[in-house]
N, C-alpha and C positions, 0 to 999 in steps of 0.2 A: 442423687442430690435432688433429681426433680421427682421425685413418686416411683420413676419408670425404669431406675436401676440403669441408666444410661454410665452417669459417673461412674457407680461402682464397676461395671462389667470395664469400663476405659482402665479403673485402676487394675483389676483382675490380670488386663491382657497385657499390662507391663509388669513382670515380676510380682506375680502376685505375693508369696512368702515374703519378699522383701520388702513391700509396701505394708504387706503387716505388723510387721516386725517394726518400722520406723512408725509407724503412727501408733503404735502403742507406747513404742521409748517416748516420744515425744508428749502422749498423753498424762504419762506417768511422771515426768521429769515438772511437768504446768501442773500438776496437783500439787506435787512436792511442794514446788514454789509458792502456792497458793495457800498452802497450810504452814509455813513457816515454819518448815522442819529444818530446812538449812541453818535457819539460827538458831532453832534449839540445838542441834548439832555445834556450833559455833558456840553457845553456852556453856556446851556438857564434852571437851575436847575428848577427856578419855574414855566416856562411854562411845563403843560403836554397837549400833546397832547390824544385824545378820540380814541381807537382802537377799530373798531367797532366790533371786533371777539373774546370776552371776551378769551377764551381759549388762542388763540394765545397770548393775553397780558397779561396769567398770566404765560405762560412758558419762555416769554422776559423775565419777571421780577424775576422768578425765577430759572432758568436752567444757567446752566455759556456758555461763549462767545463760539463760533463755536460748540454747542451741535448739532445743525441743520445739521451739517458737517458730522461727527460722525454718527448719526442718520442713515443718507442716505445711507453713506459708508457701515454701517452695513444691514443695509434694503438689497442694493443689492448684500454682501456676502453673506447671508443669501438664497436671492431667489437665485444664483447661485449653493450653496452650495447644494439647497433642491431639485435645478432639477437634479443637477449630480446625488445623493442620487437614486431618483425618478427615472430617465432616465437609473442606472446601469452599469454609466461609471466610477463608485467608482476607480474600478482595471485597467479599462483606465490609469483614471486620473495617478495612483499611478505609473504605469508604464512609462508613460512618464517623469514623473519627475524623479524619478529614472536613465530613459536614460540620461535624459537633463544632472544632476548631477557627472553621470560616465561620460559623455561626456569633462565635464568643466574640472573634473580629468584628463580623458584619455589626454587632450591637454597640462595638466601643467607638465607631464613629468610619471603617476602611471598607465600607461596600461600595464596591464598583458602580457609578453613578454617571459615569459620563466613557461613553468609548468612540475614540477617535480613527477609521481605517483610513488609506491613502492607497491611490495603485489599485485599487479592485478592477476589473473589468469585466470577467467571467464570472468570477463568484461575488456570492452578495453578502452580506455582512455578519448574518443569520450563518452561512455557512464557512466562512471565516474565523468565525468565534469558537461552532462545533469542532471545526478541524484543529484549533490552539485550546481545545478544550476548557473553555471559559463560559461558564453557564451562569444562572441568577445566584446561586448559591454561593459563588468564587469571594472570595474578598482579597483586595490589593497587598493587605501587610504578607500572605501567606501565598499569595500568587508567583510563581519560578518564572521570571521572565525569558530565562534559556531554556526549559520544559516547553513553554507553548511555541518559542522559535524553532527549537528543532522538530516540533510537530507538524507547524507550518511549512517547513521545506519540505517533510517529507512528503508533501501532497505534490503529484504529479503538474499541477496547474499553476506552483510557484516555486518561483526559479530562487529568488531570496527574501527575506526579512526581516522587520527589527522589532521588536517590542521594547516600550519604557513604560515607566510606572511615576506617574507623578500625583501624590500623595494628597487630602487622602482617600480619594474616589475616581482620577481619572488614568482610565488606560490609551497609549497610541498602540496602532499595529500598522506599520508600514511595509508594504509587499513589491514587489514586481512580479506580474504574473509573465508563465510562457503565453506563447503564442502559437493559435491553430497555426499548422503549415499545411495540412494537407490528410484525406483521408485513406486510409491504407488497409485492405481486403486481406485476409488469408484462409484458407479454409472456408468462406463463404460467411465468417464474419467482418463487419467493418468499425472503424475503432478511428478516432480524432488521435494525430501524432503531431510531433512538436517538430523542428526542423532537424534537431539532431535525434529523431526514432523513437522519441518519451510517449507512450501512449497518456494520450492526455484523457480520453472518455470512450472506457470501452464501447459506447453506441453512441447513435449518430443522430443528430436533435435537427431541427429543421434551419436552427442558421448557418449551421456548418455545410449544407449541401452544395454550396457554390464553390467548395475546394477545389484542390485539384485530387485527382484519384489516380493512386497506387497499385498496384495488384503482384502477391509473390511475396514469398519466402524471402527477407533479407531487402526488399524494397523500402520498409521502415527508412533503413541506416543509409543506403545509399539515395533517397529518392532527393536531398539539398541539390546534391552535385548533379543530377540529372534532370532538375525540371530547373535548375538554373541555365541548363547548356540550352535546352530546349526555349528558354523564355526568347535566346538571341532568332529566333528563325519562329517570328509572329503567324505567319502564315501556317506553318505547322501547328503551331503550336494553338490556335482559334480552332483548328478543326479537331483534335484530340479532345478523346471521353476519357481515355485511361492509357496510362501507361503500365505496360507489364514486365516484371524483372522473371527472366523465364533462366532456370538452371543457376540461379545466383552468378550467373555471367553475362548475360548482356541484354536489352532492351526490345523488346516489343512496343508496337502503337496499335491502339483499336481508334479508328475515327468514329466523329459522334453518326457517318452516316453506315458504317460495319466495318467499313475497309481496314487490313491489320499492314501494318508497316512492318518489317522483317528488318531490323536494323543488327548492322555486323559488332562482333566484338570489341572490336577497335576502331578508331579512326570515325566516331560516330558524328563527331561535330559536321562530317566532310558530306557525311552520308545527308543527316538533316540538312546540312548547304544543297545537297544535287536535288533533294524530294523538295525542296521549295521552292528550287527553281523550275523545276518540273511542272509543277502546279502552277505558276505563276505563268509559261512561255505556252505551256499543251493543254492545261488544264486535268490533268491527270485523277486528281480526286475527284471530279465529275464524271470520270467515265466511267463505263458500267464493266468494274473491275473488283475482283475481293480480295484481292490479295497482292500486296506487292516484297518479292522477296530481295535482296540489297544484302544479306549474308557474302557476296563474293565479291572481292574488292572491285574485277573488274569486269563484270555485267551485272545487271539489276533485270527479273526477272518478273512478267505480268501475268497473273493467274484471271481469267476473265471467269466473268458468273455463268451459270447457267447458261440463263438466253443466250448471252453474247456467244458463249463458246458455239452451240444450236445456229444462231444463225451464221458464226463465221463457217460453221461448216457448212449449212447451205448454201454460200457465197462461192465456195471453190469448188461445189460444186456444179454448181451454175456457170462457175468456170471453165471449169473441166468440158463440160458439155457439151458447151460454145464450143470452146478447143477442138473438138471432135468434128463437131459438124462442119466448122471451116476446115479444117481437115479433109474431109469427105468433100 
């Protein structure tokens, strides 16, 4: 059809004989028609004439008038239809019509001329519109107002929405966005999450960095109920960088100056009750310690740094030494 034999090879690879076969009954049946042999026929009842193509003369005789018509029409909807299909211009195709159609709109007076959002926070309006898929071309009469709602929810940054259409150029879009809760590390990526574990922005922009941070497999889902227990014991909770969910059962702390907190499985509220008062009576997080372990219900266990360990031991020894020579 275009010079380059695309059509015909499309008809070829579907039944080729039989594509031939019907576009010729059908060319043969539109001559007929054309030439007025059916009324001569209708004329001259008892002459029949001899058709030497048995087939064709039995589909004269029994298919009704312009089926030949029909026939053809369908034939090359068909191959059109099967090369779009084939070719992958399916979503082309859909789009342009779609333009074509807002366009007929947009001219008889329903282009979107005014747009109203409520509720944004995070996102701006520009991208609000992208995510309800409402562009310059959109127009009201043809615009699905539950198509762009359920596109809007499914973006991670809103929680629900409404869309109306008040006629015949303004749109509203009213939203509730989520809300950052906190940022959550795995594998050495970090990711904005919502309070119940929605990632809200796989990377992490500069006003987000005053969260609180997560770290661990399964930290997402549980970190509400754990930086909520942790908000009641301020003192703890001012000196913490990260909390870590270590084995999906129970909680680590890193302070922002190294020190890791060893917090037991259970009974954690008790544990952050005895490390705050610890801190508060001894001063414990100022000592020169890296570790405190709290895994055993009944001892809590100081892992001292370096130097400290260095000089406690030259301390006993210093002891020892004395010892000796009062001794002697």
């Amino acid at each position: 059809m275009d010079g380059g034999g695309r059509l015909a090879r499309s008809l070829r690879s579907l039944r080729p004989q039989a594509d031939l076969k019907a576009a010729a009954i059908g060319a043969v049946v539109l001559l007929r028609e054309r030439l007025g042999l059916d009324r001569v026929r209708a004329r001259r009842p008892l002459e029949r004439e001899e058709n030497p193509h048995r087939l064709i003369a039995l589909l004269e005789r029994y298919l009704p008038r312009r089926a030949g018509i029909a026939a053809t029409v369908l034939m090359l909807l068909g191959s059109a239809g099967f090369g779009i299909v084939k070719g992958g211009h399916v979503e082309e195709l859909t789009s342009a019509l779609s333009n074509a159609r807002n366009a007929i709109a947009n001219s008889a007076g329903f282009r979107i001329t005014a747009v109203a959002i409520n509720g944004r926070k995070q996102l701006t309006q520009d991208e609000v519109l992208a995510i309800g898929g409402v562009n310059g071309r959109s127009s009201l009469l043809f615009l699905d107002a539950a198509t762009v709602r359920d596109k809007l929810k499914a973006n991670p940054w809103i929680g629900d929405a409404t869309v109306q259409k008040f006629y015949p150029g303004q749109l509203q879009i009213d939203i509730v966005e989520r809300t950052a809760f906190a940022l959550w590390q795995q594998d050495g990526r970090l990711a904005v999450i919502a309070d119940d574990g929605a990632v809200l922005e796989p990377y992490v922009s500069r006003r987000f960095l005053a969260l609180p941070l997560v770290v661990g497999k399964g930290a997402d889902t549980r970190a509400r109920d754990f930086l909520a227990l942790l908000a009641r014991y301020p003192q703890v909770r001012s000196a913490t960088k990260a909390a870590i969910f270590v084995g999906e059962r129970r909680w680590n702390l890193r302070l922002k100056d190294g020190l890791d907190i060893r917090l037991p499985e259970n009974d954690v509220g008790n544990a952050l009750a005895a490390l705050s008062k610890l801190d508060k009576e001894d001063r414990l997080f100022s000592r020169d310690i890296v570790a405190v372990d709290m895994r055993l219900p009944d001892r809590l266990t100081v892992q001292l740094s370096e130097d400290a360990a260095k000089a406690r031991d030259e301390l006993f020894k210093d002891k020892k030494s004395k010892k000796k020579a009062g001794d002697a």
